[in-house]
N, C-alpha and C positions, 0 to 999 in steps of 0.2 A: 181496327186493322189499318187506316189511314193513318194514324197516330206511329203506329210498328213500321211502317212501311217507311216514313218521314225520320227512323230511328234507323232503320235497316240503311238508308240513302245516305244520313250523315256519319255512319260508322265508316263506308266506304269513301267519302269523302274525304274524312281524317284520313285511313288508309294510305287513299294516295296523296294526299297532300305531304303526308309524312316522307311516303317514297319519294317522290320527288323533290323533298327539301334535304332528304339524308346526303351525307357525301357520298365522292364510288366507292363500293368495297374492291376490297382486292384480297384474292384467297392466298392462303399458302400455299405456294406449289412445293411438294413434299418428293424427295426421291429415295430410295430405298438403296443401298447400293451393297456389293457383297467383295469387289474384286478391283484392281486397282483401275484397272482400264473405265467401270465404271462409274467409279467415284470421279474422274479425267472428264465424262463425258457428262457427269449431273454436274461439274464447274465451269461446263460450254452453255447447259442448255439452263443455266443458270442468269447467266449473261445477258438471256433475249427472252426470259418467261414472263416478265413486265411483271412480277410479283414480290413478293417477299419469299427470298426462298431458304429450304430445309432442307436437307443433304445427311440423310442418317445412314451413320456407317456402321455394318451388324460385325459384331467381335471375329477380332483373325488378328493376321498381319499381311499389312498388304507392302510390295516390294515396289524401290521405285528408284528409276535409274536417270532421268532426268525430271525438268521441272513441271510443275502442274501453274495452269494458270486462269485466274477467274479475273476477264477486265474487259466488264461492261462499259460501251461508247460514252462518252460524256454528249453526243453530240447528236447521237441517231437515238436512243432510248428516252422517252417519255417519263419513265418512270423506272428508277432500280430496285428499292426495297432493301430490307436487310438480310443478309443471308449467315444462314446459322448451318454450320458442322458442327454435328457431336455422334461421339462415338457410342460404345455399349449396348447394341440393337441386337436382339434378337433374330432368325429366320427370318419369321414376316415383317419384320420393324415393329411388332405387338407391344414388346417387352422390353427391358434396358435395365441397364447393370450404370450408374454412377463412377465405378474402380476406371480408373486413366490406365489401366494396364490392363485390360480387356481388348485395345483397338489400338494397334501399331502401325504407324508407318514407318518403314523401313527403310535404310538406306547404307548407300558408304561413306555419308556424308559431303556428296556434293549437291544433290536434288535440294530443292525448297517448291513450296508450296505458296506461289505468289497470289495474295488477294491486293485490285488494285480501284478499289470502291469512290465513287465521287457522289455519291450525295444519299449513299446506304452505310447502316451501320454492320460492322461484322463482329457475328459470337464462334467462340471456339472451344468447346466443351467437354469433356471425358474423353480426353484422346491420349493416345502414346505415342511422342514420336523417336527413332531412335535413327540416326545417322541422317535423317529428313530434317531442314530446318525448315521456319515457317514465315513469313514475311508482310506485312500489310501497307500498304503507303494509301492516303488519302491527297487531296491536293495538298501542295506544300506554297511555296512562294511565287507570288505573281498569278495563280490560280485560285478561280473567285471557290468559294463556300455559295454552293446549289441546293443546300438544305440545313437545319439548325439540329440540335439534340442529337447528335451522332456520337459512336461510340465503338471504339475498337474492345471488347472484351473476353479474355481468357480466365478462362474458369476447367480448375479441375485437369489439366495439360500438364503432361510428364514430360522435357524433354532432355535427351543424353545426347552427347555428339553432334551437337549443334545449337545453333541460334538461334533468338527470338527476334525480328528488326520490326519495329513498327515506328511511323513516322506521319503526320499530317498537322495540319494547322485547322481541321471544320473537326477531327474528332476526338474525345477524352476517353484515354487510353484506362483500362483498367486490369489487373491481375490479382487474380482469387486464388489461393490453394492450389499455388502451382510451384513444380520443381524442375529445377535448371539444374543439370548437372556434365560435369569435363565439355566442358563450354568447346566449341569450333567456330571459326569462321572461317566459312567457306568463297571467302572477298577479301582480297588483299588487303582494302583499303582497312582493315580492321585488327586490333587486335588478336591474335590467331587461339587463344581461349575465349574470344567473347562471347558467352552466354544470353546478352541482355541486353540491345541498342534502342536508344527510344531517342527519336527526334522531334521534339515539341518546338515545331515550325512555328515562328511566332511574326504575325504580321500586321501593320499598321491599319489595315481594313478591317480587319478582325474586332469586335466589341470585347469577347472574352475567349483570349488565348485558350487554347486545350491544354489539359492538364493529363497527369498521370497519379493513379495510385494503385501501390502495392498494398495487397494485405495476405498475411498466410504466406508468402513467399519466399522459398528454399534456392539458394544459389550455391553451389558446391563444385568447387576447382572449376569455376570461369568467373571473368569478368564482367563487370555489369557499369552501361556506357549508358548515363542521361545528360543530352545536351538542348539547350534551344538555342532558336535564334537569337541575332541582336538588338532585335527591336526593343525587346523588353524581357525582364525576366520571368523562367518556365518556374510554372507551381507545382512540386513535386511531395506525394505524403506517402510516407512507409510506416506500417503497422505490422505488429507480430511478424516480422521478416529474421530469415539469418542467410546474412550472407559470408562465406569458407571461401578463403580464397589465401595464397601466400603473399602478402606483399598490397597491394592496395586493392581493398574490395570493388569500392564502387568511385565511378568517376563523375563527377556533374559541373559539369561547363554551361554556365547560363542560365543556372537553376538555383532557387529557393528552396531547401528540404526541410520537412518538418518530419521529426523522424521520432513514436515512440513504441517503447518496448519493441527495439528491433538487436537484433546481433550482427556487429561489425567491426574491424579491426578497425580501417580507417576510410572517410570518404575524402578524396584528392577536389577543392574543389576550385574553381576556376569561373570567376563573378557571378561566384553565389556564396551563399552560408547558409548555416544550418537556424532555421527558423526559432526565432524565440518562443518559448512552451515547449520543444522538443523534452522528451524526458525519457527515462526507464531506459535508457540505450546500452549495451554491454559490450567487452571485448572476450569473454569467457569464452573459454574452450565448449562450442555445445554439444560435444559427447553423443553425436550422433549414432544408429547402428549401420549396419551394413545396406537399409532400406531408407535411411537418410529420419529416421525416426525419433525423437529424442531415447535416450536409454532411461531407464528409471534412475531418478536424482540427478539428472543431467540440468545446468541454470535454466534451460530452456520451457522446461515444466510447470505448465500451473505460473507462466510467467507473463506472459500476454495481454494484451489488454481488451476487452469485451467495448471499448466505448472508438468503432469503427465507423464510415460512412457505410448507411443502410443496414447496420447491423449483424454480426455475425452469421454465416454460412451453418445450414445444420450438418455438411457431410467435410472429409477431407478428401486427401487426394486420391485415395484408397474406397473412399464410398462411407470411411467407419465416420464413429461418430466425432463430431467437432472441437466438441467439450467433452475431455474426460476428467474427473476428478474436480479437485479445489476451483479451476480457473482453466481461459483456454494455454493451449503451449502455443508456442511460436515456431514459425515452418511452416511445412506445408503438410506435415501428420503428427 
């Protein structure tokens, strides 16, 4: 019994030696939202939950006439975390649907949806937006980097009638299976079809400047704007991409592209070039359908390339499957 009792002492021992050597947790704070007012107040109380937060939007369309904003203090918060919107939620938030066309926000095209993150990453997931654009800025120039590994990522986002802006120097921007289509900018300062503005803030305190990559990526009647700063040139990689557009697709100022098995008429570019190894790149009509889909026998088909960073996506934009047939297609379905 002495022996058991001596075994009973050190298991609790470990116990707490362990609790007390673990780091803090921090849970998720998770909100459930249904209506658009709601979703406005899980991007307040998002702000000052000192968590990592989740914001699940259950399928509708939600309407919105000015902008929504999530931009936690740089100065007063201890801790931000990363906060994730995605749409396709069931009633209780149980269930979820993957289809970007399950969960709309709506608009007439002047509202945006401002996340304004300094030292969390943000994900944006199975959403639709339609006259709503969406915008992210992280610190840019002369504002320090308050945390490493950060990451601005879209996955699975339909958006029509408007724009994508995201912009920082602490985070590497990425787009999955997503479609941009009759591009708006709803800011002068921009090209007024811009579909796609990415600012890869590049700054001399910086160890390894933020990057961007597309993969799966559908641009269709708007423009699509990558620039960085001057400090040094922005690293920019396109995989299985088409981008439709009359007259010059994409624009990169201050950017390196390595671009393969993508569809483009031309990219304009302005101290940068197109990375040596680029390959499989096309100007072919991609014979899209009225769903932005390839058509059957469309070049887009079975054209793609499987050898992406972290590997192919099992779902598209739509939820179906990734890979159909010989190989994957290029786009975003």
């Amino acid at each position: 019994m002495f022996r058991h009792g001596i075994a009973r002492w050190n298991t609790w021992l470990v116990l707490l030696l362990c609790a007390v050597a673990a780091p803090e947790a921090h849970a998720l704070a998770s909100y459930c939202v249904g209506t658009q007012s709601a979703f406005v107040a899980a991007l307040d109380a998002a702000e000052t939950d000192n968590d990592d937060s989740r914001i699940n939007l259950r399928t509708g369309v939600y309407e919105f006439v000015d902008d929504a904003y999530y931009t936690p203090s740089q100065s007063v918060r201890p801790r931000e975390g990363r906060l994730i919107i995605e749409g396709g939620y069931g009633a209780n938030c149980t269930t979820r649907t993957n289809d970007a066309r399950s969960t709309t926000l709506r608009g007439d095209g002047h509202a945006t949806i401002r996340l304004s993150p300094w030292r969390g990453s943000i994900e944006v997931r199975s959403l639709g937006f339609d006259g709503v654009s969406l915008a992210a800025f992280g610190p840019t120039s002369g504002d320090p980097c308050l945390a490493s590994g950060l990451v601005f990522d879209v996955t699975r986002v339909r958006m029509n009638h408007g724009m994508i802006r995201l912009a920082s120097k602490c985070h590497d921007i990425t787009l999955r299976d997503t479609l941009l289509t009759n591009g708006y900018a709803n800011d002068f300062h921009y090209t007024f079809d811009t579909a796609l503005d990415v600012y890869l803030v590049q700054d001399t305190d910086v160890a390894d400047p933020a990057t961007l990559t597309l993969i799966g990526v559908t641009v269709a009647e708007g423009y699509t704007n990558l620039m960085a700063g001057s400090a040094r040139t922005g690293a920019v990689s396109l995989y299985n991409s088409i981008f439709r557009r009359s007259g010059i697709d994409l624009r990169a100022a201050g950017v390196n592209v390595y671009a393969r098995n993508n569809r483009y008429d031309r990219i304009a570019f302005q101290d940068g070039a197109l990375v040596l190894g680029s390959s499989g790149n096309t100007s072919a009509d991609p014979d899209l359908d009225a769903d932005y889909r390839p058509n059957p026998g469309s070049p887009m088909v079975d054209s793609g390339t499987a050898g992406v960073p972290n590997g192919l996506g099992l779902l598209d934009l739509f939820a179906g499957a990734r890979v159909v047939g010989a190989g994957v297609d290029r786009g975003a379905l």
